[in-house]
N, CA, C and O of each residue as an XYZ file, in Angstrom:
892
protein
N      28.068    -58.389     32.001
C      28.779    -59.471     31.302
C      30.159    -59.641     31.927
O      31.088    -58.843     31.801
N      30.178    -60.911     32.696
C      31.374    -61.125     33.101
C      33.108    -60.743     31.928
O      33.315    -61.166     30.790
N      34.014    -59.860     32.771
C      34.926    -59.136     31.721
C      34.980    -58.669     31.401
O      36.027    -58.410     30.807
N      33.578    -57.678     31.348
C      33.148    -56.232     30.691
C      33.088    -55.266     31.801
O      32.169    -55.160     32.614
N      34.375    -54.443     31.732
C      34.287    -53.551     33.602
C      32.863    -52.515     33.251
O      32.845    -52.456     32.022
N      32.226    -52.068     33.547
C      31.175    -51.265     34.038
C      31.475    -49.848     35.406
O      31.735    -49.906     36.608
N      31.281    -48.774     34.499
C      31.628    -47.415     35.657
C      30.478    -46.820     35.495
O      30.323    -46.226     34.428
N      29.482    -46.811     36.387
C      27.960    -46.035     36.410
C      28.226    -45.135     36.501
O      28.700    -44.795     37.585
N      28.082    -44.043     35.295
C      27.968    -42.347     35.867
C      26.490    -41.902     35.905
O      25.527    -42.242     35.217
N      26.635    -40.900     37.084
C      25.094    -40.615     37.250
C      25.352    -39.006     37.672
O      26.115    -38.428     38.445
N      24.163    -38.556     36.618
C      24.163    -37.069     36.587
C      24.007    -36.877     38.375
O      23.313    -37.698     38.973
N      24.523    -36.033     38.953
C      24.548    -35.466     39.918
C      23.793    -33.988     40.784
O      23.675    -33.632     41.957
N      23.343    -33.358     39.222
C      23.036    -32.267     39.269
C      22.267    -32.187     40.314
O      22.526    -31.259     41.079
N      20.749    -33.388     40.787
C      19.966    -32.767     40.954
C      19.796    -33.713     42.618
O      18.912    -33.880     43.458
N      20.967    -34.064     42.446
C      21.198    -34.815     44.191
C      21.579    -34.048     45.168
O      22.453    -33.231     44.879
N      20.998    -34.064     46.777
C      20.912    -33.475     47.635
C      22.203    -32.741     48.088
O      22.179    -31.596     48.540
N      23.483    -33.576     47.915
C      24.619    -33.221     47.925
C      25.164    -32.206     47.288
O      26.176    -31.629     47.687
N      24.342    -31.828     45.938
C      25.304    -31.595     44.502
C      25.597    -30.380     45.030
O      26.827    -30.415     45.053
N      25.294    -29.406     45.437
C      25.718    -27.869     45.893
C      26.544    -28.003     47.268
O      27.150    -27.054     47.765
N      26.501    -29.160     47.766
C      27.569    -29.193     49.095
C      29.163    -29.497     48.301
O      30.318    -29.102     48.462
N      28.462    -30.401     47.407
C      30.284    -30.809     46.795
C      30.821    -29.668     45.853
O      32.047    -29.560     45.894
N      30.307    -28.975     45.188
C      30.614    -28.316     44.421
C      31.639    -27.196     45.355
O      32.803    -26.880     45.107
N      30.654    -26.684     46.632
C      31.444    -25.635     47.795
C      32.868    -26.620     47.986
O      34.002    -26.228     47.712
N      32.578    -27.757     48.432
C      33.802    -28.436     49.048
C      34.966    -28.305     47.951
O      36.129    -27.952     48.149
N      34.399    -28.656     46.824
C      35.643    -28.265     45.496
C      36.591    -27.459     45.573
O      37.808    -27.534     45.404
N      35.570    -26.334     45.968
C      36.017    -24.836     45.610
C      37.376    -24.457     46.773
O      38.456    -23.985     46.418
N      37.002    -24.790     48.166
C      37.547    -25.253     48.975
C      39.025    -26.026     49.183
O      40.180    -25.782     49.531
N      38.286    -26.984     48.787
C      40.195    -27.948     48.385
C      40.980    -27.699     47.443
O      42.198    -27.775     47.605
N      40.362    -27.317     46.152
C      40.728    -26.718     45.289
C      42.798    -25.991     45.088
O      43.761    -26.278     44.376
N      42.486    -24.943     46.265
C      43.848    -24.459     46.960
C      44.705    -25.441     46.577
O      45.535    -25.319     45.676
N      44.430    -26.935     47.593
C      45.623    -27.332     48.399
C      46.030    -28.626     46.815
O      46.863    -29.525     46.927
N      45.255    -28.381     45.576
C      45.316    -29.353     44.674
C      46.168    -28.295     43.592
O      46.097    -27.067     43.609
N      47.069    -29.221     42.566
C      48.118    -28.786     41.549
C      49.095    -27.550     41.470
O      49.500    -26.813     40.571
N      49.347    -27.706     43.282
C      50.518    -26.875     43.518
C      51.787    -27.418     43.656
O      52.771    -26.737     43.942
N      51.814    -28.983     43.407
C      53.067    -29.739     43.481
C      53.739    -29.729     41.993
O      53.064    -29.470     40.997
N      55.455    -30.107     41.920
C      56.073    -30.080     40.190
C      55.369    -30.909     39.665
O      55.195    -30.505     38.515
N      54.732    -32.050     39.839
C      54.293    -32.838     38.988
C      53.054    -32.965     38.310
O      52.862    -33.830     37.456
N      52.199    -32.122     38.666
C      50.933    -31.607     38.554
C      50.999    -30.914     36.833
O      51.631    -29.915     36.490
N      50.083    -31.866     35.896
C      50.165    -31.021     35.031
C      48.649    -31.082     34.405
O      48.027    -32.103     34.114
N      48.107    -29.369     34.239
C      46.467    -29.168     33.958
C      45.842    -29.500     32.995
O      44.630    -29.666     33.133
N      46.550    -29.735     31.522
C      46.285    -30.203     30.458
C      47.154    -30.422     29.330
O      48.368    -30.226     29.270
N      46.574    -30.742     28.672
C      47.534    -31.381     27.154
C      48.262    -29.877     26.993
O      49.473    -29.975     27.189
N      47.909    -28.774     26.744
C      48.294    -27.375     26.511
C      49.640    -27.760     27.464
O      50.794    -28.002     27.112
N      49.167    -27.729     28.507
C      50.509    -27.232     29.231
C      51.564    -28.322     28.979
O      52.723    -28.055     28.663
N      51.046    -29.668     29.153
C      52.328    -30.700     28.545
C      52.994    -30.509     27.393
O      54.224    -30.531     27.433
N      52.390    -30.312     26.287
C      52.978    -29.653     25.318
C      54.151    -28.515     25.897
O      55.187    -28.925     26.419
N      53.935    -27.408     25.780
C      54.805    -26.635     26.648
C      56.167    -27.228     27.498
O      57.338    -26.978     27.214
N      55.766    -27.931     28.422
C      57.035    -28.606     29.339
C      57.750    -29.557     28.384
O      58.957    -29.774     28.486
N      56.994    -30.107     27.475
C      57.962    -30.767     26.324
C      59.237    -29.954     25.883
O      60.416    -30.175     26.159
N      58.647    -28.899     25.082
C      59.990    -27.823     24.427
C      60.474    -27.959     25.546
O      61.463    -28.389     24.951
N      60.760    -28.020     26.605
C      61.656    -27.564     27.519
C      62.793    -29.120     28.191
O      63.869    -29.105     28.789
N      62.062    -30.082     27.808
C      63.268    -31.171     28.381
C      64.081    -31.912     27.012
O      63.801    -31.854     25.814
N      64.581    -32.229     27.335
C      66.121    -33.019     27.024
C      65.737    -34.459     27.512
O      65.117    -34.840     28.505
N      66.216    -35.004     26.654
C      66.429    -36.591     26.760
C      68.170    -36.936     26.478
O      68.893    -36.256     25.749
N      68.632    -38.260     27.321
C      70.070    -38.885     26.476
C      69.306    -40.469     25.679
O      68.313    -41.177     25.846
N      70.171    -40.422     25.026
C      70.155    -41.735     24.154
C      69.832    -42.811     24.941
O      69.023    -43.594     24.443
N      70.293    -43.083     26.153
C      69.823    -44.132     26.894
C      68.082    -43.982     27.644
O      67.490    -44.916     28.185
N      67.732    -43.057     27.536
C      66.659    -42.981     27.984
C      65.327    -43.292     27.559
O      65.080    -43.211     26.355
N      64.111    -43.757     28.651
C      62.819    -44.608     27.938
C      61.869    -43.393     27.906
O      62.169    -42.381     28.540
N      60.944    -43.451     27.320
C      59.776    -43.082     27.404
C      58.336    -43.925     28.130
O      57.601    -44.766     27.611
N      58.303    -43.410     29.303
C      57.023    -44.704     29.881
C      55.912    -43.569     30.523
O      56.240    -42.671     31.299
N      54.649    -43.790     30.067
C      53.522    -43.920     30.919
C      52.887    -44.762     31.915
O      52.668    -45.957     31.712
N      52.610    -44.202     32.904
C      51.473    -45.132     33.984
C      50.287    -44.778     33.877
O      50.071    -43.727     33.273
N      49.139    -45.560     34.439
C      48.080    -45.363     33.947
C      47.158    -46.688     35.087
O      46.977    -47.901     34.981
N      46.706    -45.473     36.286
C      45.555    -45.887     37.322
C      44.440    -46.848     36.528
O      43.721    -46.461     35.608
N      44.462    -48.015     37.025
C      43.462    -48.469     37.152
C      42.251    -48.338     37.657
O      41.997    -48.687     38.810
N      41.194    -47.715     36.686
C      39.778    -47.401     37.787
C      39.526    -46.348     38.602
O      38.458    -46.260     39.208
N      40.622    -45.318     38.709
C      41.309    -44.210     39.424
C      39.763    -44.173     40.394
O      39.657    -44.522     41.570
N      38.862    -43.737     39.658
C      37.699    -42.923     40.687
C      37.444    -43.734     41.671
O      37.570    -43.468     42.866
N      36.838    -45.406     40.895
C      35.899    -46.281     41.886
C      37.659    -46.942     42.936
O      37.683    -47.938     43.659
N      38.341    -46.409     42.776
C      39.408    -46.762     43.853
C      40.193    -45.793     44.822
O      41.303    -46.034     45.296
N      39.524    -44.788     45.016
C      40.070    -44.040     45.564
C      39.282    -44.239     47.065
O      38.159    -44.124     47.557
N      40.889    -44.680     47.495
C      40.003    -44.812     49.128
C      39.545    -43.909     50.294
O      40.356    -43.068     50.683
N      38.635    -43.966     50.750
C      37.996    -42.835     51.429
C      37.864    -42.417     52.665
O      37.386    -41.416     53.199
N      38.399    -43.410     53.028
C      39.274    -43.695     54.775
C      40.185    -42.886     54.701
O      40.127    -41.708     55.055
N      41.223    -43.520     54.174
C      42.116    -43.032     53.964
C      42.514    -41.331     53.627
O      43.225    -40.556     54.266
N      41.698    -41.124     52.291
C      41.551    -39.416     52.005
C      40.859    -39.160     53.143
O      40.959    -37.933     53.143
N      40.355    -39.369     53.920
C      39.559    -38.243     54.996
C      40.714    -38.203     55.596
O      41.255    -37.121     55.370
N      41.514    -39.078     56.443
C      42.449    -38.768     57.373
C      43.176    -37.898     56.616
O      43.261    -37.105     57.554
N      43.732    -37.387     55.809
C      44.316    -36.641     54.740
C      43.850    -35.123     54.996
O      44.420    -34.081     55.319
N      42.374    -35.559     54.657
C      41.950    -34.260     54.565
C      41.695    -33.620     56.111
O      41.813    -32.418     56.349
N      41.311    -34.672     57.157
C      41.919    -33.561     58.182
C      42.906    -33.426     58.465
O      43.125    -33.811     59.613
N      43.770    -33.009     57.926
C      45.442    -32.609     58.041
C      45.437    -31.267     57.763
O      46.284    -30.434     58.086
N      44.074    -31.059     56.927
C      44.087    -29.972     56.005
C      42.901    -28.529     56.818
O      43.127    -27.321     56.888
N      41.666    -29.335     57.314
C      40.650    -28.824     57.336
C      40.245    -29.214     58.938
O      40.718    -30.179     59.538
N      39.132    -28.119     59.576
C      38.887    -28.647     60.558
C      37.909    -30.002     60.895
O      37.687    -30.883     60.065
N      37.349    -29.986     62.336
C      36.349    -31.243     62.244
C      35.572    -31.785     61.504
O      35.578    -32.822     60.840
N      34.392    -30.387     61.809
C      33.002    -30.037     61.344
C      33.403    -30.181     59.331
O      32.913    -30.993     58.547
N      34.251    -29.264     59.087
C      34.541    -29.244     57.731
C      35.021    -31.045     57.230
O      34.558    -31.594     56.230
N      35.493    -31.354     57.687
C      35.464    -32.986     57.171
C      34.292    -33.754     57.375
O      34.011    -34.755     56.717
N      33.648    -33.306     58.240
C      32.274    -34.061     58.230
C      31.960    -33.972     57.435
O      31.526    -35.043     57.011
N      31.840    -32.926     56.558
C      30.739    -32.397     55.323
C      31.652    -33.140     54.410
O      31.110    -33.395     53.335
N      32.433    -33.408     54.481
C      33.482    -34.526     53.159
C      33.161    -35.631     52.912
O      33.148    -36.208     51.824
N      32.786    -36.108     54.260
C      32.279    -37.475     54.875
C      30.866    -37.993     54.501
O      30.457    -39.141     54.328
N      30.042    -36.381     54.409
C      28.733    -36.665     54.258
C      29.052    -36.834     53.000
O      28.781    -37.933     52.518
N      29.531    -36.084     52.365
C      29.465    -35.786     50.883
C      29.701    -37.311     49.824
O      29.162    -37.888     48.879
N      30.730    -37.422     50.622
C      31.904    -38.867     49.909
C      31.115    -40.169     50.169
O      31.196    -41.208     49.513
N      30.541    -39.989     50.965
C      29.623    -41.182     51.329
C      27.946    -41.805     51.308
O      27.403    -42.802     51.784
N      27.437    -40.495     50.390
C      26.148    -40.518     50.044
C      26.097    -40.341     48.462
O      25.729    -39.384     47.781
N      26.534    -41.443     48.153
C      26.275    -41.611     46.251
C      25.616    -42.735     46.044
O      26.149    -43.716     45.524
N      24.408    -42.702     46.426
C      23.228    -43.806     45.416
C      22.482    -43.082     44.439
O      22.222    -41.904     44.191
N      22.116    -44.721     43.765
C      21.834    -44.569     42.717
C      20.498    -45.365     42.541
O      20.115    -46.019     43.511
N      19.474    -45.372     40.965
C      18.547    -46.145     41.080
C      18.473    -47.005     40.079
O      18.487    -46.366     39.026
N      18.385    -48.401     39.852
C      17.928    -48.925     38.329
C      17.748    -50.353     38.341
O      18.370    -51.345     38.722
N      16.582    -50.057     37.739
C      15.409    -50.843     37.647
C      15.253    -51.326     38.482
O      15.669    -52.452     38.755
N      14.451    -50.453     39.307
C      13.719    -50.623     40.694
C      14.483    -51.329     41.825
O      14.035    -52.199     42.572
N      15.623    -50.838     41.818
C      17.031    -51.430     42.964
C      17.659    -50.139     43.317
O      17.917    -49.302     42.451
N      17.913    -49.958     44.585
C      18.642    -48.595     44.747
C      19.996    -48.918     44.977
O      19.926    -49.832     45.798
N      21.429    -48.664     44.687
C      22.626    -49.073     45.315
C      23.404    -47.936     45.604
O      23.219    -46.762     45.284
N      24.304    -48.463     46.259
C      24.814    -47.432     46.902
C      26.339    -47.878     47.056
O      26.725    -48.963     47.492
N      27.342    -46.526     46.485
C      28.761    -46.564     46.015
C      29.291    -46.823     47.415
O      29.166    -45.937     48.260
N      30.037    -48.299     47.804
C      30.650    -48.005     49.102
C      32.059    -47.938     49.238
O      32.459    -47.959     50.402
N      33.256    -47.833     47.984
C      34.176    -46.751     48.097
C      34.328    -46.123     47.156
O      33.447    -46.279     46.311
N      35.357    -45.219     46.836
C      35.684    -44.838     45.730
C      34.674    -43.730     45.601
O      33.630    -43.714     46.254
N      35.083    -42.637     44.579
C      34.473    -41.566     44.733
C      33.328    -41.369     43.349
O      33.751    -41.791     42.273
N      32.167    -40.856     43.362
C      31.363    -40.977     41.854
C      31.648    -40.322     40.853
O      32.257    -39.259     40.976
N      31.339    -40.721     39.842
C      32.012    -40.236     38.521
C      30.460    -39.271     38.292
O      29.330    -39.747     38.180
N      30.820    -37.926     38.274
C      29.619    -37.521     37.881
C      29.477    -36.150     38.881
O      28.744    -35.223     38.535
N      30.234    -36.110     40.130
C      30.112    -35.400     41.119
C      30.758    -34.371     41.023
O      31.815    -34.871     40.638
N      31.018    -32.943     41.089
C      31.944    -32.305     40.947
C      33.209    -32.398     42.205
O      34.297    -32.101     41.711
N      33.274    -32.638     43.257
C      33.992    -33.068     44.213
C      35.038    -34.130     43.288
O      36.067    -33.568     42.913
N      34.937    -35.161     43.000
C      35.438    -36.139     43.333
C      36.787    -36.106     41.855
O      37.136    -37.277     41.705
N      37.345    -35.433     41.113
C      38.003    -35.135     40.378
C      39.334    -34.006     41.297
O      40.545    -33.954     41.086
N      38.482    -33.221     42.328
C      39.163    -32.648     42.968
C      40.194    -33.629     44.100
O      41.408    -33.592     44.303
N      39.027    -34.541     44.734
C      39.608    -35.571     45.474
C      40.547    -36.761     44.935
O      41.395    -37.412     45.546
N      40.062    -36.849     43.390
C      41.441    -37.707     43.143
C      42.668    -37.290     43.284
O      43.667    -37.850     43.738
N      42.435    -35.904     42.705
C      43.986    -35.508     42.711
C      44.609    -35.355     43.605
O      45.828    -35.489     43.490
N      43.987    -34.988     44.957
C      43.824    -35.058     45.958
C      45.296    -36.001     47.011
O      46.344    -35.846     47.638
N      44.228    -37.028     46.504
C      44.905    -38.124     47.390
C      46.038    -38.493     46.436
O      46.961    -38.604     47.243
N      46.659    -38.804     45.015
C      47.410    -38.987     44.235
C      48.193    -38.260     44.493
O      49.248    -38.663     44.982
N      47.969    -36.935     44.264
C      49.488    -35.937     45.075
C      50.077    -36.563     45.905
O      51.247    -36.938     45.845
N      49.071    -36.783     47.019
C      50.129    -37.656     48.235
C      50.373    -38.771     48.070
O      51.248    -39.050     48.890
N      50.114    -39.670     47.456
C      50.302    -41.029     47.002
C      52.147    -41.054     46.056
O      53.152    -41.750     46.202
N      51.814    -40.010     45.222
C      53.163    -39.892     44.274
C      54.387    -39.059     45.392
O      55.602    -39.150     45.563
N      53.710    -38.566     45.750
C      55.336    -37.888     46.806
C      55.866    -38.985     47.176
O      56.975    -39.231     46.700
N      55.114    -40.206     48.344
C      55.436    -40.974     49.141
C      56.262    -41.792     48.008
O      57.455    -41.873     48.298
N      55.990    -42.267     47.079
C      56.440    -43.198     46.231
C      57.701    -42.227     45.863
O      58.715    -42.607     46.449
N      57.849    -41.397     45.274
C      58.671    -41.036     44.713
C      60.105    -40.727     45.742
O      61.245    -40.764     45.281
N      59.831    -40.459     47.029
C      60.432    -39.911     47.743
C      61.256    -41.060     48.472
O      62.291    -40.784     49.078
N      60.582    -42.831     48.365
C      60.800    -43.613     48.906
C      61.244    -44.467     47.826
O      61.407    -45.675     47.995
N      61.449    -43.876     46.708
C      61.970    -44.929     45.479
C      63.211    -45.589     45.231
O      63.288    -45.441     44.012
N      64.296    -46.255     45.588
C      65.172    -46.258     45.029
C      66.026    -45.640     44.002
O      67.088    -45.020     44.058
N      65.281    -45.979     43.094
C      65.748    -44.799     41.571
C      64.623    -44.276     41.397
O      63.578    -44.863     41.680
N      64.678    -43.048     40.887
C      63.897    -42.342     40.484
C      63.930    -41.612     38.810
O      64.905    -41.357     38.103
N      62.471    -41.417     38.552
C      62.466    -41.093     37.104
C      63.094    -39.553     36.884
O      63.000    -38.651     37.716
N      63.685    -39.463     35.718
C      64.085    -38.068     35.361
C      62.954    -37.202     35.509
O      62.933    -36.374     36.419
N      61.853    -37.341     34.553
C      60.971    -36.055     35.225
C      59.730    -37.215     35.485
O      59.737    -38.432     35.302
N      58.683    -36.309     35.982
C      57.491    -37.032     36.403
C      56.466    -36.292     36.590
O      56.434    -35.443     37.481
N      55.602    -36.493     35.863
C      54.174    -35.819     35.226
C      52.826    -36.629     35.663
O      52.783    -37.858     35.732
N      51.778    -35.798     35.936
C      50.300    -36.621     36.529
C      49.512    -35.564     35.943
O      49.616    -34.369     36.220
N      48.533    -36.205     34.922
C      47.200    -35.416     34.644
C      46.043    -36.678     34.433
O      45.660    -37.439     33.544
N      45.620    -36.212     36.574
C      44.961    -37.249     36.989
C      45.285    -38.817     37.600
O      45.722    -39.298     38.646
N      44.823    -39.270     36.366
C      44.994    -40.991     36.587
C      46.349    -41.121     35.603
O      47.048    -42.097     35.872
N      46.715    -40.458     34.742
C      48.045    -40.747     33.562
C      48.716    -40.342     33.888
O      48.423    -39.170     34.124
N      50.049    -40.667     34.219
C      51.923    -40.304     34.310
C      52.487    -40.418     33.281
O      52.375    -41.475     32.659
N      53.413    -39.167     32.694
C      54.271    -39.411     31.738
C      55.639    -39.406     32.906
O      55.683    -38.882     34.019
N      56.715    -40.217     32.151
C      57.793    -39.740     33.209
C      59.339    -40.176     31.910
O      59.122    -40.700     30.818
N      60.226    -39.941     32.221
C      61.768    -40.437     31.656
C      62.449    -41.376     32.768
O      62.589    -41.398     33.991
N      62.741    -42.026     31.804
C      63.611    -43.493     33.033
C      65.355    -43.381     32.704
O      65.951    -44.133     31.934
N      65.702    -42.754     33.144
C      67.458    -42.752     33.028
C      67.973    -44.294     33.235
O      68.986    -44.712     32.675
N      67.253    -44.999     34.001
C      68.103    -46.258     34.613
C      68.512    -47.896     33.804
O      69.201    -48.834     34.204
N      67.775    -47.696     32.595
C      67.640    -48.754     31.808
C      66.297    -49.753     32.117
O      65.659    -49.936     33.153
N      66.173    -50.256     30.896
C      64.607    -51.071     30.691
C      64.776    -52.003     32.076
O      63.868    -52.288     32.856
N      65.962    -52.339     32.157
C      66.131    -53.862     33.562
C      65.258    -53.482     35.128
O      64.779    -54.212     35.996
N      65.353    -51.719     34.937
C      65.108    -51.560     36.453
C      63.776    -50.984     36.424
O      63.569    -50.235     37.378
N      62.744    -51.122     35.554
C      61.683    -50.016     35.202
C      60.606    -51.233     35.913
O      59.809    -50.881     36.782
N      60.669    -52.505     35.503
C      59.902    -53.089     36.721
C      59.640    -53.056     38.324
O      58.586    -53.161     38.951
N      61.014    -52.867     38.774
C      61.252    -52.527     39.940
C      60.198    -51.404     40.339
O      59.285    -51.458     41.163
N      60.682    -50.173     39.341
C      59.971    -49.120     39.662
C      58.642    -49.545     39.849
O      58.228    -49.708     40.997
N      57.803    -49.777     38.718
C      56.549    -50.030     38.661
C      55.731    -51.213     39.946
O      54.568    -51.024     40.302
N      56.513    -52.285     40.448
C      56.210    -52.470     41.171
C      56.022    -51.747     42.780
O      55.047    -51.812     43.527
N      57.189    -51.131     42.957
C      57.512    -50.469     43.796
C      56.070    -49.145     43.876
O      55.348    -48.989     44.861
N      56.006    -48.630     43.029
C      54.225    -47.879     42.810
C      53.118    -48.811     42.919
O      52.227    -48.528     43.720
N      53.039    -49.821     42.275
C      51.752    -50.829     42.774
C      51.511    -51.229     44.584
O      50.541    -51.740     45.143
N      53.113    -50.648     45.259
C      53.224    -51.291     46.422
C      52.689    -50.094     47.313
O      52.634    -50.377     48.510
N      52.278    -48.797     46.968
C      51.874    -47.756     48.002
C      50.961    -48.229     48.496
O      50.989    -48.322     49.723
N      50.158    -48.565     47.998
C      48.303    -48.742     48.745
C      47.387    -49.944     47.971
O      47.265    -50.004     46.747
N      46.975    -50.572     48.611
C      46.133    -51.779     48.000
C      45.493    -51.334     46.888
O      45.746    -51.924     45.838
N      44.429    -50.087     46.869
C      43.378    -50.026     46.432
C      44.421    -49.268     44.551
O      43.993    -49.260     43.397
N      45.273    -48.961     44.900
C      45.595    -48.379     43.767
C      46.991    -49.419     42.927
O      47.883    -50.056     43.488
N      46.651    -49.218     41.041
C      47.362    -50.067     40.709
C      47.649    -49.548     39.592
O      46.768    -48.814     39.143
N      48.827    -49.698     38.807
C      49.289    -49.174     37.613
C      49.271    -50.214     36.568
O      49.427    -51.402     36.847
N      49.071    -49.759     35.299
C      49.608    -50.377     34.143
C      50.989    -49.371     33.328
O      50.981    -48.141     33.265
N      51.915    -50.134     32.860
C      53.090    -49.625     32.388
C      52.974    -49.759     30.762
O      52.406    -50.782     30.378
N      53.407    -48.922     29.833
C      53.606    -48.276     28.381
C      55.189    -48.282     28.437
O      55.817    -48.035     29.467
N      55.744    -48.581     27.261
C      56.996    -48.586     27.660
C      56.895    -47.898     25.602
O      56.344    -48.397     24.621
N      57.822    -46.454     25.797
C      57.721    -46.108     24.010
C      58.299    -47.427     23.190
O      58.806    -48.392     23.762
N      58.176    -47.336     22.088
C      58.188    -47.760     20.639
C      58.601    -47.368     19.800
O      58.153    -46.291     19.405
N      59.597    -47.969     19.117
C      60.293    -46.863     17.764
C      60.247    -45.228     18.094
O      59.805    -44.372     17.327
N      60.847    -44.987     19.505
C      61.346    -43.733     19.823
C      59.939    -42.938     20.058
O      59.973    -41.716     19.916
N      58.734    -43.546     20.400
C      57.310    -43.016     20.299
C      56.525    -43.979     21.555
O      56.449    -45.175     21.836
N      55.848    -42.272     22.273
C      54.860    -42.877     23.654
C      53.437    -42.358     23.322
O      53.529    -41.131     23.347
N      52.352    -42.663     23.067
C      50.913    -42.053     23.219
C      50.682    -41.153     24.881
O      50.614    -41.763     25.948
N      50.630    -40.258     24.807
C      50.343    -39.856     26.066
C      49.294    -38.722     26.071
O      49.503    -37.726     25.378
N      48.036    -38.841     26.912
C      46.621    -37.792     26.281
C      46.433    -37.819     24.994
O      46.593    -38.944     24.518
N      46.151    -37.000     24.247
C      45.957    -37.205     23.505
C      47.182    -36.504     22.213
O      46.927    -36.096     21.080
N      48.396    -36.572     22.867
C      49.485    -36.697     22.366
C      50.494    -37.688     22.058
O      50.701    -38.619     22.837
N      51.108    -37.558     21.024
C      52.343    -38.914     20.669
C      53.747    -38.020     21.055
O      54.214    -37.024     20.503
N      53.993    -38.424     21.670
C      55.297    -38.079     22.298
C      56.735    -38.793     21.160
O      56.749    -40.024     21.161
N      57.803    -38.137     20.301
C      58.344    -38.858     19.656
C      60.033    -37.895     20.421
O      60.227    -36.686     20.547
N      60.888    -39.014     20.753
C      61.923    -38.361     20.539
C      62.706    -38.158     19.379
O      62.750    -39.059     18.542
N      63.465    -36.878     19.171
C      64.478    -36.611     17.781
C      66.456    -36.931     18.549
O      67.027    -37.103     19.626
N      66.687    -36.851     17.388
C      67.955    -37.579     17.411
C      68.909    -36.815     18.059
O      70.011    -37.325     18.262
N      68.695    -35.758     18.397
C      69.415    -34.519     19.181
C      69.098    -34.507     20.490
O      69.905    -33.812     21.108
N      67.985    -35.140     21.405
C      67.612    -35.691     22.284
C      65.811    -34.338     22.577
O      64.981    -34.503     23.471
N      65.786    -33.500     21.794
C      64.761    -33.433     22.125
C      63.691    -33.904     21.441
O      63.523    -34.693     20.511
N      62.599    -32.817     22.546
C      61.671    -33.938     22.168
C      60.311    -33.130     21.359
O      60.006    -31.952     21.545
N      59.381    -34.393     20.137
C      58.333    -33.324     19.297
C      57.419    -34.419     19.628
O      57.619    -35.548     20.077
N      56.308    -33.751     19.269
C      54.780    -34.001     19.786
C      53.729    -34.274     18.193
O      54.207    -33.519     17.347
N      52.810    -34.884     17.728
C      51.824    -34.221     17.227
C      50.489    -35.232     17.913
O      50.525    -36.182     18.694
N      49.430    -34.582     17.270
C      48.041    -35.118     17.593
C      47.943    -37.008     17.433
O      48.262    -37.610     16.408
N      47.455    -37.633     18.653
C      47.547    -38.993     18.778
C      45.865    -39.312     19.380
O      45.433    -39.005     20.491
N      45.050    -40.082     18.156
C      44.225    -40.692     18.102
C      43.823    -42.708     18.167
O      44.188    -43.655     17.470
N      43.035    -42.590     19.228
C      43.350    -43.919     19.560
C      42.463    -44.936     18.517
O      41.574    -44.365     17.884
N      42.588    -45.998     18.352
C      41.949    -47.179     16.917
C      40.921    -46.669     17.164
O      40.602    -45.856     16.297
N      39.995    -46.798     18.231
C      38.800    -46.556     18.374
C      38.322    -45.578     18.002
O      37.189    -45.695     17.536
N      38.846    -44.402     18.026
C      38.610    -42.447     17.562
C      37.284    -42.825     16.072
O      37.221    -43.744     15.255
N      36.848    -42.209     16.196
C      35.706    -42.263     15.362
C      35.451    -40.756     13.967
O      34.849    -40.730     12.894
N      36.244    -39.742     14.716
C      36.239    -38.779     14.194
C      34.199    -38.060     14.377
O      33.529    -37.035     14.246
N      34.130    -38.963     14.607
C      31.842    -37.811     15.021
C      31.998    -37.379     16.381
O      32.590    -37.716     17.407
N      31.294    -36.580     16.000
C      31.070    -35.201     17.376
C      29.833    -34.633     17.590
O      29.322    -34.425     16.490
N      28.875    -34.170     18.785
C      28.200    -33.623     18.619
C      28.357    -32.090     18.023
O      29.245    -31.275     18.274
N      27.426    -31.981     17.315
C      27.286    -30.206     17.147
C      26.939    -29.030     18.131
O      26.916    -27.869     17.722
């Protein structure tokens, strides 16, 4: 239905690849969430919260990848990844990254960028290439955010510079690479949704947290 985005996940388990990507994981693994901005989960954001300070002039903004997986370009991450790895070993990246079909109703297709949702590789490879994506940006920014956080496709960050220049910023990130694009959150009555946390600042400049459920949340679960 035209307007309705569509992300095919397809179990992986039992594809020819699935034990090559899983090794390759294990592999890159190393060279992934050893940078400051790298953060592993809600647990740990929580945590780095108690620890910052806000001033009165300051925003609360999230970013938030568009499509992160089916846009992650794969040209591109290979040259990356041999920076990292030898020949032969990027081949197997190559094979890997580039053999995701699928079948339905009697049509076979086949993913030609972006990495599959479903693969164990390709969570490793986002982060992957985003590490290097956020250095370059950040390093080439004009102003830059007070702190700056990535779990995954979501950025929390603090804007010291005032609401006037936060476009700038955001454009200035839409401008690294074609294939990748942000949407901007700007807080609300002193309040940002971020994971599945509400981020609220207090009047002393730090900052408290509790549990943030989106309209949709349903509260059912499997057993």
């Amino acid at each position: 239905m035209e307007g309705t985005p569509l992300r095919p996940i397809v179990s992986a388990i039992v594809a020819p690849t699935y034990n090559l990507a899983r090794y390759l994981a294990g592999i890159l693994s190393p060279y992934v969430g050893g940078c400051e901005h790298h953060i592993k989960n809600s647990a740990e954001f929580v945590g780095t919260l108690e620890e910052l300070r806000t001033d009165e002039n300051d925003l609360l903004v999230s970013l938030d990848v568009v499509s992160l997986f089916t846009r992650v370009p794969l040209q591109d991450t290979l040259k990356l990844l041999a920076d990292k790895f030898d020949h032969r070993t990027v081949k197997l990246f190559l094979r890997t990254l580039t053999s995701t079909y699928f079948q339905y109703r009697g049509e076979f297709y086949e993913q030609a960028d972006g990495v599959a949702m479903g693969s164990p590789l390709s969570p490793v490879i986002a982060n992957f290439f985003m590490e290097h994506l956020e250095e370059k940006a950040l390093n080439s920014a004009p102003l830059r955010p007070k702190v700056f956080f990535r779990y995954v496709d979501d950025t929390f960050l603090i804007w010291p510079h005032g609401r006037e220049s936060l476009d700038a910023f955001l454009n200035h990130m839409n401008g690294q690479h074609p294939n990748i694009s942000f949407t901007m959150k700007v807080e609300e009555n002193r309040r940002l949704p971020f994971l599945d946390i509400l981020v609220h600042r207090r009047l002393d400049g730090t900052l408290g947290h509790s549990v943030y459920r989106k309209a949709t949340h349903t509260d059912l679960y499997l057993h």
